[in-house]
C-alpha positions in Angstrom: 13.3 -74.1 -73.2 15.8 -71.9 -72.3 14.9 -69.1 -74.4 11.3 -69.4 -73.0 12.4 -69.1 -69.7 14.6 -65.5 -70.7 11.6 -64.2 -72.1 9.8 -64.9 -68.8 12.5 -63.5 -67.0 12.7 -60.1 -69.2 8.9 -59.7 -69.7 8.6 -59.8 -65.7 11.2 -57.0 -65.6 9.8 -55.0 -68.2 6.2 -55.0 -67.2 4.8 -52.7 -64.7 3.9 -54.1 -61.2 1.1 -52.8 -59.4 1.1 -52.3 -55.8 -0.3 -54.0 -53.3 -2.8 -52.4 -51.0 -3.1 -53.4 -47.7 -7.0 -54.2 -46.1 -6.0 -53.8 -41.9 -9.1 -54.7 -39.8 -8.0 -53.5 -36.1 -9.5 -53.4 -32.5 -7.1 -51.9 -29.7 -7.9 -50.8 -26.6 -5.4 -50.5 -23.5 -5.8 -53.2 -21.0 -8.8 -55.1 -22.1 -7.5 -55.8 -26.2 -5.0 -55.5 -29.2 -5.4 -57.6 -32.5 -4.4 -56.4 -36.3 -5.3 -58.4 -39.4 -3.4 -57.8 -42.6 -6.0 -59.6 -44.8 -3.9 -60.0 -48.2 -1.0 -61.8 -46.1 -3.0 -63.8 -43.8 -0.9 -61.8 -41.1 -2.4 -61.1 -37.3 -0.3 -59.5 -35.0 -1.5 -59.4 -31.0 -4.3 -61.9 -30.7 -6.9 -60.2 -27.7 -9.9 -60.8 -26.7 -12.7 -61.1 -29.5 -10.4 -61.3 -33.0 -12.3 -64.2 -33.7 -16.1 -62.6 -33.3 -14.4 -59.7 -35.1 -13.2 -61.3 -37.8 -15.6 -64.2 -38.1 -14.9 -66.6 -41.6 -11.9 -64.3 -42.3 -10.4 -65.8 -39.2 -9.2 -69.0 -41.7 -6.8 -66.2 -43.4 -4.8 -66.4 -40.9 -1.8 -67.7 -41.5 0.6 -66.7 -39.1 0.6 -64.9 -35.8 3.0 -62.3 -34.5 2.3 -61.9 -30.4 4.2 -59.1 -29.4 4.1 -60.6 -25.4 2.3 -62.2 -22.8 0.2 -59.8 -21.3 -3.6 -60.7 -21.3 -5.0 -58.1 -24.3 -2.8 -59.4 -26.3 -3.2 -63.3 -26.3 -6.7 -63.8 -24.8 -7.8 -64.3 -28.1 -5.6 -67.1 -28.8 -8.1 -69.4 -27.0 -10.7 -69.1 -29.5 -8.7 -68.5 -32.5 -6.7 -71.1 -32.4 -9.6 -74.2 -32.5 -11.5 -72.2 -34.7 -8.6 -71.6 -37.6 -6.0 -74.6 -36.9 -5.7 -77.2 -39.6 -2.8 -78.7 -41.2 0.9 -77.0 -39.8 -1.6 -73.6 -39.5 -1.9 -70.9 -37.6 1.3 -70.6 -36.7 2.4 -68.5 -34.0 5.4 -66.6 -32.9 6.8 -65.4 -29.5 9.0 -64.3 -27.8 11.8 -67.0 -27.0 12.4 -66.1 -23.6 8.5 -65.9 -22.6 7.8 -68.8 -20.9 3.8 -68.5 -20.6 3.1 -69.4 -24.1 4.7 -72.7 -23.6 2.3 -73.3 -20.6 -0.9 -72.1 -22.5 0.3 -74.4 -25.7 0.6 -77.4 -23.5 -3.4 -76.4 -22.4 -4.6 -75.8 -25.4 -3.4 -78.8 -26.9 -4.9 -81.2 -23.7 -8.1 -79.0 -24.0 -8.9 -79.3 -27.6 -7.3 -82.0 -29.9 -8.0 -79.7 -32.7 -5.1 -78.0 -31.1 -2.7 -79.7 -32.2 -2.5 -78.3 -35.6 -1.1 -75.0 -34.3 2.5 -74.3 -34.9 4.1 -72.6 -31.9 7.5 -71.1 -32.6 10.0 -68.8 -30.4 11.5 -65.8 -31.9 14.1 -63.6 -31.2 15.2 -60.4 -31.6 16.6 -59.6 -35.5 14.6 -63.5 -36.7 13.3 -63.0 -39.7 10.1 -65.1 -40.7 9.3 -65.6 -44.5 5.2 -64.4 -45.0 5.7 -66.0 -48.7 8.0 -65.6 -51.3 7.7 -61.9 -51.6 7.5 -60.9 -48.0 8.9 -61.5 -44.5 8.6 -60.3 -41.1 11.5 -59.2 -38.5 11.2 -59.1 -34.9 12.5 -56.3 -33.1 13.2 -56.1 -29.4 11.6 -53.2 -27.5 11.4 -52.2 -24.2 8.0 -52.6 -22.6 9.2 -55.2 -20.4 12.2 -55.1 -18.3 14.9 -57.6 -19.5 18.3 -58.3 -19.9 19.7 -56.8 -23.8 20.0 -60.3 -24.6 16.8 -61.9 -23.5 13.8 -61.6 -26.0 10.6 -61.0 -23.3 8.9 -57.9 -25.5 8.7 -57.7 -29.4 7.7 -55.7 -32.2 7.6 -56.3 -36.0 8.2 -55.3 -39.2 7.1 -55.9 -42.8 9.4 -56.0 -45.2 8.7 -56.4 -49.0 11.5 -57.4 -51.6 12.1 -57.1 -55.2 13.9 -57.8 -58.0 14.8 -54.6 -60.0 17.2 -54.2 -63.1 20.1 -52.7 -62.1 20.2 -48.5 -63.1 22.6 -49.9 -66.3 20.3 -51.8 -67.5 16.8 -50.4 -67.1 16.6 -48.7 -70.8 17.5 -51.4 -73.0 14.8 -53.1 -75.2 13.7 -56.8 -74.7 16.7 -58.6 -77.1 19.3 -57.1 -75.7 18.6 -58.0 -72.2 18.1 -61.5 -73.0 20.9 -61.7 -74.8 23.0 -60.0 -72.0 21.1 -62.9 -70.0 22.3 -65.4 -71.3 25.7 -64.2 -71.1 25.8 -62.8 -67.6 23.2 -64.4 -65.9 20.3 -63.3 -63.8 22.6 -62.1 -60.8 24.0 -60.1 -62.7 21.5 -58.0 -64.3 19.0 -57.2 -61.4 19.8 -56.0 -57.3 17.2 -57.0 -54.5 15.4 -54.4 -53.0 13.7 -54.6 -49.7 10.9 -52.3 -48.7 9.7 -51.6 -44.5 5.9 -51.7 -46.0 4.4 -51.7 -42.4 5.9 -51.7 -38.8 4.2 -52.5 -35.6 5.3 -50.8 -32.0 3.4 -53.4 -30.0 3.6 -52.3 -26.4 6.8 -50.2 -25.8 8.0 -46.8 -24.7 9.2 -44.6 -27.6 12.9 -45.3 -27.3 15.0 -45.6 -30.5 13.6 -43.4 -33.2 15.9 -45.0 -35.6 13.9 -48.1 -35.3 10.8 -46.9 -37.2 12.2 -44.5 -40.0 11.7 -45.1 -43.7 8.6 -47.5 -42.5 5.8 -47.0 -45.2 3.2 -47.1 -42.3 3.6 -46.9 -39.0 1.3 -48.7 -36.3 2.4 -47.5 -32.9 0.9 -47.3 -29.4 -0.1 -43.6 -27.8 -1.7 -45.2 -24.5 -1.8 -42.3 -22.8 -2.4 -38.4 -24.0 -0.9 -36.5 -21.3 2.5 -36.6 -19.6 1.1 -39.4 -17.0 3.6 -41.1 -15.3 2.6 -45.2 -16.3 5.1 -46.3 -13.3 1.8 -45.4 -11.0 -0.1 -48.1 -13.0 2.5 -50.7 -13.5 6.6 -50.6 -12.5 7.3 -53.2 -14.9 5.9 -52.4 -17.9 6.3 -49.4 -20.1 4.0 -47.5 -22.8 4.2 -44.7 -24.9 2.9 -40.9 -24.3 0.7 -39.4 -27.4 3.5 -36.3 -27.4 6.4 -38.4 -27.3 4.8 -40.6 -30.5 4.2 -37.3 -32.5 7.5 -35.5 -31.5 9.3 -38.8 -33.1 7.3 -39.0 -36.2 7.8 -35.8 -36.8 11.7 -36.5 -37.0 11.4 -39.3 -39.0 10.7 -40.7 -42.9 7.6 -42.6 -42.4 4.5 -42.2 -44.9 1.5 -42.9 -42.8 0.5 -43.1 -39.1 -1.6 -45.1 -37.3 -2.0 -44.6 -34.0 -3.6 -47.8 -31.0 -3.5 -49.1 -28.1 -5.1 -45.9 -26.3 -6.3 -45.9 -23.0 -9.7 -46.2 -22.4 -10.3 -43.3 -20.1 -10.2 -41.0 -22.9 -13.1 -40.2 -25.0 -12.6 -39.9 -29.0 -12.8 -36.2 -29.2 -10.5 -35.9 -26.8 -7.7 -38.2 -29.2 -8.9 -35.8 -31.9 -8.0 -32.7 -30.0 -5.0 -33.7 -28.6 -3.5 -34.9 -32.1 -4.6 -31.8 -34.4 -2.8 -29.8 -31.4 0.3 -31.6 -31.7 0.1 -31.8 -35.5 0.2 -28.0 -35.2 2.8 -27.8 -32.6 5.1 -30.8 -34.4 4.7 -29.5 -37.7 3.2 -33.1 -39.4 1.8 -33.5 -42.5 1.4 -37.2 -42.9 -1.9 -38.6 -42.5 -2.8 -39.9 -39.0 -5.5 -42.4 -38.9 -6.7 -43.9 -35.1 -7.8 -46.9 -34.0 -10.4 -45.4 -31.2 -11.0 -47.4 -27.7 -13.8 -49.9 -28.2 -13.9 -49.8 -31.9 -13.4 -52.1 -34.9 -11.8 -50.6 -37.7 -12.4 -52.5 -41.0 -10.0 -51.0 -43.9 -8.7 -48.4 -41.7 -6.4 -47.1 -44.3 -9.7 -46.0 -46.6 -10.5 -44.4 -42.5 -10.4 -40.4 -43.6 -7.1 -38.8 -41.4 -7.7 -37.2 -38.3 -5.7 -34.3 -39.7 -7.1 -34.0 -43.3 
């Protein structure tokens, strides 16, 4: 038995792993609704208005929400889904601890509709990391679209994080009966390091801030609501978003592999988007590949979506 269980452990080192690719079916549109759906992890983060009629039977993935905060685009949706998908200790649903209108629409949703009570609703905080499965977990990050003490968790965004198991560097050219044997000796601890991986990060809602907080992210999702230097204060003094320039000028300082850019405001036609990023591209010197998620649009597989600036 135990020399079956070596061989399982070498032969999983040894053998190539293939990547995962990521299916993201997105709708975001400033003020009226935000929802992303990471299909092969049953992941949604922001739940507007319409995720369920967008996503119809694929609305039973869903695993586990991330809600990024409590304004209307980005929990509407959250009516609908939750009746529709709950069973069993699922969806569950995370928030922002120190949010107290998701305890309020929980307590509704549960007296409206039994099925309700299924859902899972849990409070997060910043730096709580939520295992996805064995493989993968999520970690909230605070951000600063809405005003709030350092220590109080109103506004959140997330990242994915994948981990593996990797023989150490030592190690890594030895053939198949020596590392068992060195197994047996030394033990699995030993012989292999755990290595995490940002695969994806989500801005939610948030003015670009920290550019620290994004780098060496795989793909970036992050909000551009508006495309010129327009002062957001006029619209809300509360609440803060991110300027298409100020996005671009960050990535451009940063290790990230791909862009995708949501959450735009819908005053602004798609050519428009188009024009503004290949300028900036220009200006910024970027060579990623920027994908959009245009107002009033659902995007199924955006990451087959051809660049904006390819």
């Amino acid at each position: 038995m135990g020399e079956h269980r070596n061989s399982n452990f070498i032969e999983k080192f040894i053998a190539l792993k293939k990547k995962m690719n990521l299916t993201i079916t997105a709708y975001s549109t400033g003020l009226f609704s935000t929802w992303i759906f990471i299909e092969e992890l049953g992941i949604l983060l922001d739940a507007g208005d319409g995720v369920s009629s967008g996503l119809l039977q694929k609305t039973r993935k869903i695993k586990q929400a991330f809600i990024t905060h409590p304004d209307r685009d980005h929990i509407m949706g959250l009516f609908q889904l939750n009746p529709l998908s709950a069973r069993e200790g699922y969806p569950k649903i995370y928030y922002p601890k120190d949010c107290g209108s998701f305890p309020y629409m929980r307590d509704f949703q549960r007296k409206f509709d039994v099925q309700n009570n299924f859902v899972e609703w849990n409070p997060i905080e910043n730096l709580s990391e939520i295992p996805v499965r064995k493989d993968f977990y999520v970690k909230a990050i605070r951000n600063e679209h809405i005003k709030a003490a350092p220590e109080i968790s109103k506004s959140l965004s997330y990242k994915l994080y994948e981990t593996k198991e990797k023989l150490k560097k030592e190690y890594v050219d030895l053939d198949k009966k020596t590392l068992q044997n060195l197994f047996q000796k030394k033990g699995k601890e030993n012989l292999v390091k755990t290595i995490e991986t940002n695969i994806l990060s989500y801005s939610g809602d948030t003015p670009v801030d920290d550019y620290e907080k994004w780098n060496g992210s795989k793909i970036l999702i992050h909000e551009a609501t508006f495309l010129e230097n327009f002062d957001d204060i006029k619209i809300n003094k509360e609440n803060k978003h991110s300027k298409l320039d100020e996005v671009l000028k960050m990535v451009s300082e940063i290790e990230i592999e791909q862009l995708i850019l949501c959450h735009f405001s819908s005053r602004y036609y798609k050519e428009d988007i188009d024009k503004n990023i290949l300028e900036l591209c220009k200006k910024y010197q970027i060579k990623i590949p920027i994908r959009v998620i245009y107002p009033g649009e659902i995007h199924r597989d955006i990451l087959n979506q051809k660049p904006v600036n390819y």
